[in-house]
Z-matrix of the N, CA and C atoms (Angstrom, degrees):
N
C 1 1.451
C 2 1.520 1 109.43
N 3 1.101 2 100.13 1 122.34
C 4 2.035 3 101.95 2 171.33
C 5 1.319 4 113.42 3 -105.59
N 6 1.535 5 124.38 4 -152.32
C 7 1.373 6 136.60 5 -177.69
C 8 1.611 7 114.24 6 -101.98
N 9 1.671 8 111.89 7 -21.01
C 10 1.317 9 110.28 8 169.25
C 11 1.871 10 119.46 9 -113.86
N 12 1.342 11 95.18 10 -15.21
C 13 1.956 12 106.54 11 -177.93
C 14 1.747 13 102.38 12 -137.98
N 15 1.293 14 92.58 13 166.22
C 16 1.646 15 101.07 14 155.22
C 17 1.505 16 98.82 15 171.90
N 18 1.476 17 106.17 16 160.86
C 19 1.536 18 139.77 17 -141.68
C 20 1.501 19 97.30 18 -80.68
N 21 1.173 20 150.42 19 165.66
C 22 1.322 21 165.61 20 145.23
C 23 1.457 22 113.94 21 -122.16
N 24 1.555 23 111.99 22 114.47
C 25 1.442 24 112.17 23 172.73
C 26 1.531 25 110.20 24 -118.94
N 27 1.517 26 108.42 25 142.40
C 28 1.612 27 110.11 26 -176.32
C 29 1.332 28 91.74 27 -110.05
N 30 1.222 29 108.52 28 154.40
C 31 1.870 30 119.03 29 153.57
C 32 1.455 31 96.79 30 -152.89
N 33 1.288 32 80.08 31 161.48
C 34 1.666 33 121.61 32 -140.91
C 35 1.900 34 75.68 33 -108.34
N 36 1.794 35 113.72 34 131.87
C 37 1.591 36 122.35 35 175.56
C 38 1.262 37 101.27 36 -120.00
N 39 1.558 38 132.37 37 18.62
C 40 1.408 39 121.88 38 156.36
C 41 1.511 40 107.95 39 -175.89
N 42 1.015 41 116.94 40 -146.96
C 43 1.606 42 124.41 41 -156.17
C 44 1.498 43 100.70 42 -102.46
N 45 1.401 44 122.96 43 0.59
C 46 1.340 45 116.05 44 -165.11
C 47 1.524 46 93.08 45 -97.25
N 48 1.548 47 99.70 46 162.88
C 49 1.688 48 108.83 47 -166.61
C 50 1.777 49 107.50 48 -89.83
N 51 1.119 50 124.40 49 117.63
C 52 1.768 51 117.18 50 144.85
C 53 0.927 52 115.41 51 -56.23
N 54 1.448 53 119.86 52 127.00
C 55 1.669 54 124.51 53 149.91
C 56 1.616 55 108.09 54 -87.14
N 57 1.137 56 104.51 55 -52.66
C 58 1.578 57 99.15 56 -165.37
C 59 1.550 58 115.81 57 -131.42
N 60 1.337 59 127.74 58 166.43
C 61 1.502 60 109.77 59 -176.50
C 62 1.536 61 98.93 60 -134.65
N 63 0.953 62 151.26 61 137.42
C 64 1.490 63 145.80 62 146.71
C 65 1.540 64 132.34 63 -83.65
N 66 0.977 65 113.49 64 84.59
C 67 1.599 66 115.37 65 -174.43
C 68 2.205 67 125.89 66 -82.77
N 69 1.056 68 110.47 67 110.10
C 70 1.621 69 99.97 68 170.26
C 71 1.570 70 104.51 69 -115.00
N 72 1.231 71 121.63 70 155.31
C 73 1.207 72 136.32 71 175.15
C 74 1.568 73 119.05 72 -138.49
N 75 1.065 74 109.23 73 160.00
C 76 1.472 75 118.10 74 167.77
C 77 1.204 76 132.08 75 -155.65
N 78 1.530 77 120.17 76 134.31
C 79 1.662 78 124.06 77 -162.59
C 80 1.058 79 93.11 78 -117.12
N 81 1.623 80 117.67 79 150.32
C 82 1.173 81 147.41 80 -172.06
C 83 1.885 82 123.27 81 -150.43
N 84 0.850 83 117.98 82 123.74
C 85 1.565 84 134.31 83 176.89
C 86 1.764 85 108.40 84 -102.28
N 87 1.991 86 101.35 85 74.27
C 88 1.821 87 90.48 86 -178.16
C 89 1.556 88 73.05 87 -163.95
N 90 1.245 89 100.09 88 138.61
C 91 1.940 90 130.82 89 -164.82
C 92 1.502 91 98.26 90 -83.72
N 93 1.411 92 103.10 91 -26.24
C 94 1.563 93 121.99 92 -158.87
C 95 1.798 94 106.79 93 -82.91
N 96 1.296 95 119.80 94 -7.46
C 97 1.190 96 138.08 95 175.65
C 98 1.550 97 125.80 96 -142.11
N 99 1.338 98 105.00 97 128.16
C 100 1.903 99 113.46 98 179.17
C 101 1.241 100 99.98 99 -134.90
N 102 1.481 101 109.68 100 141.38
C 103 1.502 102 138.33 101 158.11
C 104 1.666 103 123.27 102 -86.41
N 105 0.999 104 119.58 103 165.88
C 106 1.064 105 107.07 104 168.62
C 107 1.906 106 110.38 105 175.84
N 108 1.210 107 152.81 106 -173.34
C 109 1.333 108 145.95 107 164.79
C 110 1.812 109 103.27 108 -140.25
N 111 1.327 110 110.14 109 161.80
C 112 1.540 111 146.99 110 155.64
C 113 1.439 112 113.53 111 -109.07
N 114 1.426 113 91.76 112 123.03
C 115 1.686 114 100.10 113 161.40
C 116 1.683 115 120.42 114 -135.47
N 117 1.207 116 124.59 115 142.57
C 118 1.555 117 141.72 116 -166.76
C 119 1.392 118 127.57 117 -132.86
N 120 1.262 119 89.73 118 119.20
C 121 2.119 120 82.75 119 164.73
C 122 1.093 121 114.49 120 -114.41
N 123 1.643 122 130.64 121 20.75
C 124 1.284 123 124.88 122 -151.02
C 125 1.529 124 97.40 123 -151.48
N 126 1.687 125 103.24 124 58.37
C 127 1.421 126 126.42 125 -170.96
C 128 1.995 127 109.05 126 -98.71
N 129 1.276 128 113.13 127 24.72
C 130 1.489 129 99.60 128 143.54
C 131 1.702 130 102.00 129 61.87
N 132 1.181 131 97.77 130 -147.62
C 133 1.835 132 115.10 131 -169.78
C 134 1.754 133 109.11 132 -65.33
N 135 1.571 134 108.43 133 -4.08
C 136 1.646 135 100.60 134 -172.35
C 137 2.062 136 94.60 135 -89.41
N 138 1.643 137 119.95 136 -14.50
C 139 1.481 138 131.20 137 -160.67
C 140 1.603 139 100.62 138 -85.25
N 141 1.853 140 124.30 139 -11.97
C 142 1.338 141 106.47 140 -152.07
C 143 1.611 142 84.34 141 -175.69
N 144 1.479 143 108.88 142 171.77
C 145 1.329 144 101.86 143 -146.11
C 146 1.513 145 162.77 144 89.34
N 147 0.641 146 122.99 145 172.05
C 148 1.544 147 116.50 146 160.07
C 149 1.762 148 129.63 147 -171.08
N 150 1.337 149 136.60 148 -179.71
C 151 1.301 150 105.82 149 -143.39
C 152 1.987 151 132.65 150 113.67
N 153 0.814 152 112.49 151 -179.97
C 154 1.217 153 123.82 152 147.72
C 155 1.611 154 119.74 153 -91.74
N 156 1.316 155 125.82 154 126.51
C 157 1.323 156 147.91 155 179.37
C 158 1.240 157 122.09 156 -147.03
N 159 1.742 158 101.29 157 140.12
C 160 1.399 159 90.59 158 -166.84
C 161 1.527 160 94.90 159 -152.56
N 162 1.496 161 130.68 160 143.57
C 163 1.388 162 136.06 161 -175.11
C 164 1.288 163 105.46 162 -131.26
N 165 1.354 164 131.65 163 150.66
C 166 1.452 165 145.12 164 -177.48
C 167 1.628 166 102.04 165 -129.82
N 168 1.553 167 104.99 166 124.35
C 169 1.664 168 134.56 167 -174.93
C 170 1.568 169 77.01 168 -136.03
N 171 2.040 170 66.17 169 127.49
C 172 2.186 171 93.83 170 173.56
C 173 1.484 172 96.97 171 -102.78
N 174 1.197 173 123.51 172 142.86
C 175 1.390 174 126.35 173 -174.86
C 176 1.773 175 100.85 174 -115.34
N 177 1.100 176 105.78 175 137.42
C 178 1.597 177 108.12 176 165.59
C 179 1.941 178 113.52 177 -110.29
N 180 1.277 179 73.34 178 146.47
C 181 1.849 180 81.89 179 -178.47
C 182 2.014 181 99.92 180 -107.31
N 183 1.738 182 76.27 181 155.73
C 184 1.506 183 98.40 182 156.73
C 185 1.357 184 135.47 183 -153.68
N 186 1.149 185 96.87 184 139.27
C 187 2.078 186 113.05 185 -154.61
C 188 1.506 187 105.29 186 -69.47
N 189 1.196 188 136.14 187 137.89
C 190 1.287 189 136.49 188 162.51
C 191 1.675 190 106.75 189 -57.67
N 192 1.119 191 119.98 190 -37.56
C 193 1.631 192 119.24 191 170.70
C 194 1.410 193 111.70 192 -107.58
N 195 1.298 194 108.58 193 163.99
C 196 1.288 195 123.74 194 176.66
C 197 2.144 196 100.70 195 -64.35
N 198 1.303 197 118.69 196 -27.56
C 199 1.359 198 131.42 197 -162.80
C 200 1.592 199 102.22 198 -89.03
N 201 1.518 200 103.82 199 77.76
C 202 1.808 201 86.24 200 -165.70
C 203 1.835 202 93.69 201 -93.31
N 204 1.152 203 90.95 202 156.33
C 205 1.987 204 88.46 203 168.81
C 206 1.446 205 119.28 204 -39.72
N 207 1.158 206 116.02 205 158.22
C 208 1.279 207 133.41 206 145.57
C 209 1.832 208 140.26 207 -47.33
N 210 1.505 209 94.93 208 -59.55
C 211 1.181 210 118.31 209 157.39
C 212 1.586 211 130.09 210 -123.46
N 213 1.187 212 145.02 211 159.40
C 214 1.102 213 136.05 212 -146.11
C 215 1.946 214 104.37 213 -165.33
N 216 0.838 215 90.58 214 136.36
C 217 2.173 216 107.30 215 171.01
C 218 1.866 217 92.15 216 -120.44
N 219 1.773 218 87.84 217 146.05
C 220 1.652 219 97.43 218 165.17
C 221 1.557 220 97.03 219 -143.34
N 222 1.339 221 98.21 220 178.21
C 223 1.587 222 126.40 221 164.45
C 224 1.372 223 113.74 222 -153.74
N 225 1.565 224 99.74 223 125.14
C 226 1.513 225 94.57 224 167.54
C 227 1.859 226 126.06 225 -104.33
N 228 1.286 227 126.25 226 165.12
C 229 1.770 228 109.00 227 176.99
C 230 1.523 229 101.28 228 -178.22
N 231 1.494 230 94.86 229 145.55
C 232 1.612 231 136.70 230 -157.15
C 233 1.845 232 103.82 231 -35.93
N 234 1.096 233 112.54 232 114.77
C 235 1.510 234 109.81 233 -179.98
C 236 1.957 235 118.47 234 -96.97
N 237 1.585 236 87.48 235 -44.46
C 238 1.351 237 127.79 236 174.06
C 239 1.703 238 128.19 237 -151.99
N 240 1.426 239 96.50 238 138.00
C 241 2.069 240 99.66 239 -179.76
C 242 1.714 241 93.75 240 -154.25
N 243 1.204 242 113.35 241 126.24
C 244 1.123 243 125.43 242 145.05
C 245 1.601 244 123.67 243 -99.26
N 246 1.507 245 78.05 244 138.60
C 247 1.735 246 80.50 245 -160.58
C 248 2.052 247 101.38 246 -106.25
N 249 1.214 248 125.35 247 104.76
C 250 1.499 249 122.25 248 -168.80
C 251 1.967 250 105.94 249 -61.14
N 252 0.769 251 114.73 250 -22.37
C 253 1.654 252 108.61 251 -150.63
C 254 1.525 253 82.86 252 -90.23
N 255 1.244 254 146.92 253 135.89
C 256 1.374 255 142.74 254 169.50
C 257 1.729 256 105.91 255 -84.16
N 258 1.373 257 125.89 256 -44.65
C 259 1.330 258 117.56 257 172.37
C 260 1.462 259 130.52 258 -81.15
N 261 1.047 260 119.26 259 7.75
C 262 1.678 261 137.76 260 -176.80
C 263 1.650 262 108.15 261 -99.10
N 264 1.283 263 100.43 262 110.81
C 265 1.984 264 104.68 263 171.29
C 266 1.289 265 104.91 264 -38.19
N 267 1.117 266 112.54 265 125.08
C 268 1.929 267 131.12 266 145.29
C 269 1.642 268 108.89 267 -31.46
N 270 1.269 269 132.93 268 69.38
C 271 1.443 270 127.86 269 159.53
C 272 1.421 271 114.45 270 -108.54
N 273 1.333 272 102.62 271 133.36
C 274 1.528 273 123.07 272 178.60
C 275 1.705 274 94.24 273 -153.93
N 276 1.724 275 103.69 274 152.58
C 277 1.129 276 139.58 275 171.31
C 278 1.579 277 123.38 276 -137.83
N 279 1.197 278 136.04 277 140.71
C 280 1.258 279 143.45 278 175.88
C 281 1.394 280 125.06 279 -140.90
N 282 1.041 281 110.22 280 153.47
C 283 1.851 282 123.17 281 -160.37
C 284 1.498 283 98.59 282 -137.39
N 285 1.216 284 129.48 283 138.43
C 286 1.726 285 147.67 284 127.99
C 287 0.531 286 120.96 285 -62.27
N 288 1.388 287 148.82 286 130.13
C 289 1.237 288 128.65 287 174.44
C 290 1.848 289 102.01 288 -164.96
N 291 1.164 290 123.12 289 145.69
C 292 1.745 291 135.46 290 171.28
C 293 1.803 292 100.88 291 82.36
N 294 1.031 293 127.31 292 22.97
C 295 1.332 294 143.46 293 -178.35
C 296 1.706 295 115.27 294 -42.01
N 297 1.261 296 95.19 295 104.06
C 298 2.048 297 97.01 296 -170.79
C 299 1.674 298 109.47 297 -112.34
N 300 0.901 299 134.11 298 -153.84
C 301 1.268 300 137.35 299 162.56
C 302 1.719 301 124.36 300 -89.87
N 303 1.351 302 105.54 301 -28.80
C 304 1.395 303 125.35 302 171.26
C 305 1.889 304 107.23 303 -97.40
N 306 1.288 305 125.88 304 -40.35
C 307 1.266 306 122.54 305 -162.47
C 308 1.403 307 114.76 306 -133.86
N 309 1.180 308 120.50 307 172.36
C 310 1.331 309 140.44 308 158.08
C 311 1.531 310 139.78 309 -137.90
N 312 1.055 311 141.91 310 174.78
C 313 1.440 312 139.69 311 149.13
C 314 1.559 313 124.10 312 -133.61
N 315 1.568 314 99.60 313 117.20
C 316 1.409 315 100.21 314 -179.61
C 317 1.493 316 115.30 315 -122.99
N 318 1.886 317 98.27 316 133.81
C 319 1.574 318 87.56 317 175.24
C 320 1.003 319 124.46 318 -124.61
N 321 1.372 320 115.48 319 154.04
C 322 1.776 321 124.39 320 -159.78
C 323 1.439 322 100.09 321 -100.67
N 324 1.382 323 126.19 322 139.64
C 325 1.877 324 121.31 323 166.66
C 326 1.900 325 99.44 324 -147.71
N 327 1.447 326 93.33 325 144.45
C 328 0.849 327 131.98 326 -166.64
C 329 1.633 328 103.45 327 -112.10
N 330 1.442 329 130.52 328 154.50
C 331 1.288 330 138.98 329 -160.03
C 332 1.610 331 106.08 330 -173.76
N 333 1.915 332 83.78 331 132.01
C 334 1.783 333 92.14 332 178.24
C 335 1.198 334 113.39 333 67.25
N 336 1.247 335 134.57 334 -157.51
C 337 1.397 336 136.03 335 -171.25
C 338 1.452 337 115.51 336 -89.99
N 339 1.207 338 127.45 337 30.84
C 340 1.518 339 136.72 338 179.48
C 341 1.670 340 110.29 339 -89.34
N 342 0.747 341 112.15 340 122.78
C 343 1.326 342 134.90 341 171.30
C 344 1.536 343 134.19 342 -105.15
N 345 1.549 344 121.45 343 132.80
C 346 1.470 345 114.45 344 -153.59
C 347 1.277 346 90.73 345 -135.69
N 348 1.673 347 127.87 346 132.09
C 349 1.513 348 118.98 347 170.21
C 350 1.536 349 92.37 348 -136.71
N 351 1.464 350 129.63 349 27.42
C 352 1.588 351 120.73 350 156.32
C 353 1.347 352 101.21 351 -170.49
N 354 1.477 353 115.82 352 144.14
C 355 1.314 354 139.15 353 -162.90
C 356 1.846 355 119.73 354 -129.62
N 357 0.995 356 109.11 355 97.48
C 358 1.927 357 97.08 356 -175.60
C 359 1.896 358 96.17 357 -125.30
N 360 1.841 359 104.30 358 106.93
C 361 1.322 360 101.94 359 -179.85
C 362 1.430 361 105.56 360 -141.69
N 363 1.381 362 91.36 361 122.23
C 364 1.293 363 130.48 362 -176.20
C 365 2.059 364 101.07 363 -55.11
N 366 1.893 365 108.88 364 154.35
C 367 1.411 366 99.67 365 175.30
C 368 1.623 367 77.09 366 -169.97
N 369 1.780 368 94.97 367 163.03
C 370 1.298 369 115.10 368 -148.94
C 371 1.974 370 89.31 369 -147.93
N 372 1.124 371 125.95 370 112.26
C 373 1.626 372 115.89 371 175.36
C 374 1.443 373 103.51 372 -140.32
N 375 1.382 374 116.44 373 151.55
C 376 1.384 375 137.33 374 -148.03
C 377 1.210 376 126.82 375 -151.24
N 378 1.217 377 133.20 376 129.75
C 379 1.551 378 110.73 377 159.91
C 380 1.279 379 107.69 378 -53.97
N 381 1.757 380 113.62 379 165.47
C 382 1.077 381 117.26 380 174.51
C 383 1.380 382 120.15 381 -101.02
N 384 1.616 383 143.09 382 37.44
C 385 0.702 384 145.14 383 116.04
C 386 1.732 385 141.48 384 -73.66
N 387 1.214 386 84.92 385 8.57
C 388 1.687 387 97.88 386 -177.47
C 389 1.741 388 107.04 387 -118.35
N 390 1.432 389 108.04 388 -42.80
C 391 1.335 390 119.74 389 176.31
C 392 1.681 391 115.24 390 -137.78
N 393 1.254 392 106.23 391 150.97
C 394 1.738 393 127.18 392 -148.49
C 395 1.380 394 88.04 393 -133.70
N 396 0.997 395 104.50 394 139.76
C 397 2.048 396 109.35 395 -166.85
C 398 2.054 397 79.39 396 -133.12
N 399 1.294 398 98.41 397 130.51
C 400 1.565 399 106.91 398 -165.57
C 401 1.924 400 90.48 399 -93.71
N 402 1.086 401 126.17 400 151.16
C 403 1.747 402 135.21 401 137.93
C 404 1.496 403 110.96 402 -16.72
N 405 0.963 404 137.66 403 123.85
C 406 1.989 405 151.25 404 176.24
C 407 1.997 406 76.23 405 -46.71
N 408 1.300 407 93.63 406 147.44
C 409 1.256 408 118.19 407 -176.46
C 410 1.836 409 97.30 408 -138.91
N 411 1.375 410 110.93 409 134.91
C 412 1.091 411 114.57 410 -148.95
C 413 1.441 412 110.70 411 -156.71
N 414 1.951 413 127.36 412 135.61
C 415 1.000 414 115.26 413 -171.98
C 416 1.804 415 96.08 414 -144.13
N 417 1.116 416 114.98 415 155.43
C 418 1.609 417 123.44 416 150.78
C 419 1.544 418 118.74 417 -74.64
N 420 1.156 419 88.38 418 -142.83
C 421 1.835 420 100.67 419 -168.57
C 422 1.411 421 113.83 420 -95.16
N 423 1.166 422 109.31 421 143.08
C 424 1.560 423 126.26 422 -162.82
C 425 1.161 424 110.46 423 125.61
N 426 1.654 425 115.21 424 165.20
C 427 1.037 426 144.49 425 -139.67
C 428 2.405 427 87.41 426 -131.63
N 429 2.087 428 88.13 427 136.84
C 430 1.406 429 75.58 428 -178.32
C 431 1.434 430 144.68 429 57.47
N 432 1.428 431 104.50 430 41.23
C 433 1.309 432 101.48 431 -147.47
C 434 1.895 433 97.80 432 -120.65
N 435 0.974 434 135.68 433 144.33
C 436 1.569 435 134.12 434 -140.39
C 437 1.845 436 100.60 435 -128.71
N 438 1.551 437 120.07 436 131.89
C 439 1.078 438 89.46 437 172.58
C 440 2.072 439 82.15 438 -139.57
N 441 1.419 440 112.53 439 159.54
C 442 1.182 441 154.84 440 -152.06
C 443 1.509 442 93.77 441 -105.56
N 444 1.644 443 115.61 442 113.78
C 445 1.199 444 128.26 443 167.30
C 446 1.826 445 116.40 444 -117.20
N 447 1.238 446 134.04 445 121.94
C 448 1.268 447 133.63 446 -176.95
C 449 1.665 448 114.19 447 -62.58
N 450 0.812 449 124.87 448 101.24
C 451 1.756 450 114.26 449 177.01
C 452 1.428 451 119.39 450 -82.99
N 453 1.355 452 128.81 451 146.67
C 454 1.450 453 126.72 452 -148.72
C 455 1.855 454 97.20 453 -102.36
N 456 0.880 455 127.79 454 148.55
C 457 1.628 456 127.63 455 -147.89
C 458 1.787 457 90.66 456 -56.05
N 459 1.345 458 103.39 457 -71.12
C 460 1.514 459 108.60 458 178.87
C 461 1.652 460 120.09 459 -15.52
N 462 0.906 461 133.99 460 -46.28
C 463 1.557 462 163.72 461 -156.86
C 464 1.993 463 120.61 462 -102.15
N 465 1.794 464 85.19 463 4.06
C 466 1.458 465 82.31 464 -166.27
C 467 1.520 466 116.88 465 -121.23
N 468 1.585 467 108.38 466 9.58
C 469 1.194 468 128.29 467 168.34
C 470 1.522 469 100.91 468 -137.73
N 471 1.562 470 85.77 469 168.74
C 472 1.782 471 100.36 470 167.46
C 473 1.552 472 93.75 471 96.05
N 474 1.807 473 104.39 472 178.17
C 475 1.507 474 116.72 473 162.71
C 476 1.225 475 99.45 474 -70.65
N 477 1.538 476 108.97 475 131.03
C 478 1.784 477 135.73 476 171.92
C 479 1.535 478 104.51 477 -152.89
N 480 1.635 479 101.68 478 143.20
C 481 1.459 480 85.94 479 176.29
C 482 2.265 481 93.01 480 -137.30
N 483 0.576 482 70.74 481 162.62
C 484 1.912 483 85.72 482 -173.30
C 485 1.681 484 112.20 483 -85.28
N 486 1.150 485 108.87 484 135.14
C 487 1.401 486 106.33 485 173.98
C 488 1.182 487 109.26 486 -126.38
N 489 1.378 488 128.10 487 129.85
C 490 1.406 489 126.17 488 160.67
C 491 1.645 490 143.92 489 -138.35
N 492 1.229 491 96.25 490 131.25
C 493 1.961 492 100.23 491 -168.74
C 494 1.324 493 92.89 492 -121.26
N 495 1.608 494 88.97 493 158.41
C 496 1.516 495 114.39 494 166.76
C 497 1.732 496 105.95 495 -68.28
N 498 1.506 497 135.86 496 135.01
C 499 1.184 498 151.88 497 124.93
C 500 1.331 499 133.56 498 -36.49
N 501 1.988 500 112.51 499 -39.46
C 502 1.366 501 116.20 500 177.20
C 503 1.649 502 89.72 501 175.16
N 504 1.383 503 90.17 502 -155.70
C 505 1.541 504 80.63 503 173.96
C 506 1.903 505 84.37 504 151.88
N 507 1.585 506 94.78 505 142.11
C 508 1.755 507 112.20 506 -178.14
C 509 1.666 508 94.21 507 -119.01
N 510 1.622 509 101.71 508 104.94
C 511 1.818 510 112.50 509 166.34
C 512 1.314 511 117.66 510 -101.09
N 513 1.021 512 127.57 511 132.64
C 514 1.543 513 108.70 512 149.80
C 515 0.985 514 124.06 513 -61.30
N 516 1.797 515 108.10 514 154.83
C 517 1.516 516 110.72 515 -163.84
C 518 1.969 517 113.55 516 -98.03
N 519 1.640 518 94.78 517 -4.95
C 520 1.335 519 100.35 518 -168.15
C 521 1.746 520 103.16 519 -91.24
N 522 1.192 521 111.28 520 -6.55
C 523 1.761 522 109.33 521 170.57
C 524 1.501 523 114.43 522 -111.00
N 525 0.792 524 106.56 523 -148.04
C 526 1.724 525 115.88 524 -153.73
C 527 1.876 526 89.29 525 -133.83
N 528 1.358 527 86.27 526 96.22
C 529 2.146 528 103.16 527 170.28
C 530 1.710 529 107.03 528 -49.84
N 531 1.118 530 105.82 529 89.74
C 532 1.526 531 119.72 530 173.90
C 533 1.682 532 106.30 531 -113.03
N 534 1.044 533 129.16 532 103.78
C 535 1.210 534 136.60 533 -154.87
C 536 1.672 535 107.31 534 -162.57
N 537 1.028 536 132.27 535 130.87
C 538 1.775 537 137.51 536 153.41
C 539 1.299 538 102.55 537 -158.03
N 540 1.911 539 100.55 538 158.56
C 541 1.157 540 124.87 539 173.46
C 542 1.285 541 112.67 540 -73.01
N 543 1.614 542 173.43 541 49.78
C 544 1.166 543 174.40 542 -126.59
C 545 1.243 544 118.92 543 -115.81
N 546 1.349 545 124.30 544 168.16
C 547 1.631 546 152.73 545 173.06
C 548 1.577 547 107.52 546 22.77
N 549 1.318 548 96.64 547 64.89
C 550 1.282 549 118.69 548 159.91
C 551 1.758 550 126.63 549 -72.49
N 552 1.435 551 98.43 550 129.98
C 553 1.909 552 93.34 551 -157.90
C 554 1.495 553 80.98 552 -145.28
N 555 1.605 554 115.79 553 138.09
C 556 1.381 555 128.97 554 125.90
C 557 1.318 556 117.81 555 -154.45
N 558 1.418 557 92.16 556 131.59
C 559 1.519 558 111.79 557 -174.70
C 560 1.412 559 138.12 558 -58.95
N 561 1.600 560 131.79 559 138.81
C 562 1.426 561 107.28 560 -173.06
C 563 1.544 562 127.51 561 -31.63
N 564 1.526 563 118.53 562 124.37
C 565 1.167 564 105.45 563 159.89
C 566 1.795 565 107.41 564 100.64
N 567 1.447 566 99.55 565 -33.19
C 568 1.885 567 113.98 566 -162.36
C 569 1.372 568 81.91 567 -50.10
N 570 1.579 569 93.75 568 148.39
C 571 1.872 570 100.79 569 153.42
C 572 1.092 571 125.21 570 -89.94
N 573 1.570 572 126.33 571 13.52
C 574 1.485 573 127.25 572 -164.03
C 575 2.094 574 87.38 573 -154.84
N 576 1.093 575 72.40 574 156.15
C 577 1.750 576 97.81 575 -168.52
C 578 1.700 577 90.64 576 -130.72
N 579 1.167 578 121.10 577 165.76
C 580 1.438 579 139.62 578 -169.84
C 581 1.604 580 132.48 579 -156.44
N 582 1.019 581 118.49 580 69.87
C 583 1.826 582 119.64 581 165.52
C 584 0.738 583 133.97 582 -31.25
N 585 1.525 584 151.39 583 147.89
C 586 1.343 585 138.68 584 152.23
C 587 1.770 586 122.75 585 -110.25
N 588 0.609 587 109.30 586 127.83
C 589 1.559 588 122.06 587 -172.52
C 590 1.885 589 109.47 588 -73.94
N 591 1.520 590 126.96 589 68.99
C 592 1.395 591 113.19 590 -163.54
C 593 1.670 592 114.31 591 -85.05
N 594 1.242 593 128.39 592 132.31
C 595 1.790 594 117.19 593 153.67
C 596 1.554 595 99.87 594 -126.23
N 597 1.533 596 97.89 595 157.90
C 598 1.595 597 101.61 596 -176.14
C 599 1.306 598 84.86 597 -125.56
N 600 1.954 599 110.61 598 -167.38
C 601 1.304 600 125.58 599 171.91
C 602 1.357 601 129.90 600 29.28
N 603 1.650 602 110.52 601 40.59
C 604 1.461 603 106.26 602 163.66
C 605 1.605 604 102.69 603 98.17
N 606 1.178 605 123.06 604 -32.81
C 607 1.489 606 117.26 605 -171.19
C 608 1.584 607 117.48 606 -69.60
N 609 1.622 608 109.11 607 119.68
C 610 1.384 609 118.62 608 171.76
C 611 1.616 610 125.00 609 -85.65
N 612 1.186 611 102.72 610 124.51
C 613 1.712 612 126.34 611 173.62
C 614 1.294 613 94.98 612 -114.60
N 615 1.405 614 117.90 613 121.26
C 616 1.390 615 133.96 614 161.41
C 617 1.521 616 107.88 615 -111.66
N 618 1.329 617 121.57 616 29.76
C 619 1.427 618 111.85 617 159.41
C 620 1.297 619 98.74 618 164.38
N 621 1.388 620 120.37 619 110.67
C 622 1.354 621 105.20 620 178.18
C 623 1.830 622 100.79 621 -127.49
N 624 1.478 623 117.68 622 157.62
C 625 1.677 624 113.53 623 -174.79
C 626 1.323 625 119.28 624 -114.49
N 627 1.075 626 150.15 625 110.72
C 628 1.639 627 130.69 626 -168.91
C 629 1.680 628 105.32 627 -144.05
């Protein structure tokens, strides 16, 4: 990664085909915020089983400066999941939670006969004057489907830009996971911001979290 380009690599976590990929990114020059991801193959009760299951990975951060905040907001969301069982819906869920300047705890759960043997999840933490981590925004089944986030006055003018990941999400395993977060709009000033929840070609999401 440099200051004017950088590389994007996909890999492929099983036998099923990509058609298409959608990528957004965003660069930033502020001390006051770091990114960073976790990845696992050695996920315990989410690999075997069945049920509700659920595992907690502590994540550690690191500051671009020695001057890290005081206080701090995060969010974490889905980078990579391989899912082993080929006939079992794609369900996963995730939580943030105990959020410090140095640490975190995030937990992953699994449901019903879903099975997880690799994990790559992305996280984003901030002071909270720079970044505003919204309430899990959340939809069922359907196609196009929009959900309504409150924005806190501070946050509702000026340059801002939106970030959004999946949280979890329940697919079926017998279609083709066609799913994104999209056409995100709020207007100068609006107090509410708005997502859209998209699937095309037949593919069912009965619950997705972002």
């Amino acid at each position: 990664m440099g200051v004017q380009e950088f590389t994007v690599r996909i890999t492929a976590l099983s036998t099923r085909q990509l058609y298409s990929v959608f990528i957004n990114w965003l660069a930033f020059d502020d001390s006051r915020v770091t990114v960073g991801y976790i990845f696992s193959e050695q996920l315990g009760a989410l690999s075997q089983g069945s049920g509700e299951r659920t595992i907690s990975l502590k994540l550690g951060f690191k500051w671009p400066t020695a001057d890290k905040p005081q206080s701090v907001v995060g969010n974490a969301y889905l980078l990579g999941v391989r899912f082993p069982a080929p006939n079992a819906n794609m369900r996963i869920k995730t939580n943030l939670r105990d959020v410090t300047p140095d640490s975190a705890i995030l937990d992953v759960t699994a449901w019903a006969d879903t099975l997880i043997n690799y994990l790559r999840i992305g996280y984003i933490v901030g002071d909270p004057s720079v970044l505003w981590v919204s309430p899990q925004a959340g939809s069922g089944t359907g196609d196009n489907v929009a959900s309504a986030v409150d924005i806190p006055p501070a946050f509702r003018t000026g340059a801002r830009s939106a970030i959004w990941g999946f949280t979890g999400y329940d697919c079926d395993a017998n279609i083709n996971m066609r799913v994104q977060v999209a056409d995100y709009s709020q207007p100068e000033g609006a107090a509410q911001g708005v997502a859209r929840l998209i699937t095309w070609a037949g593919s069912k999401v009965y619950w997705a979290g972002w």
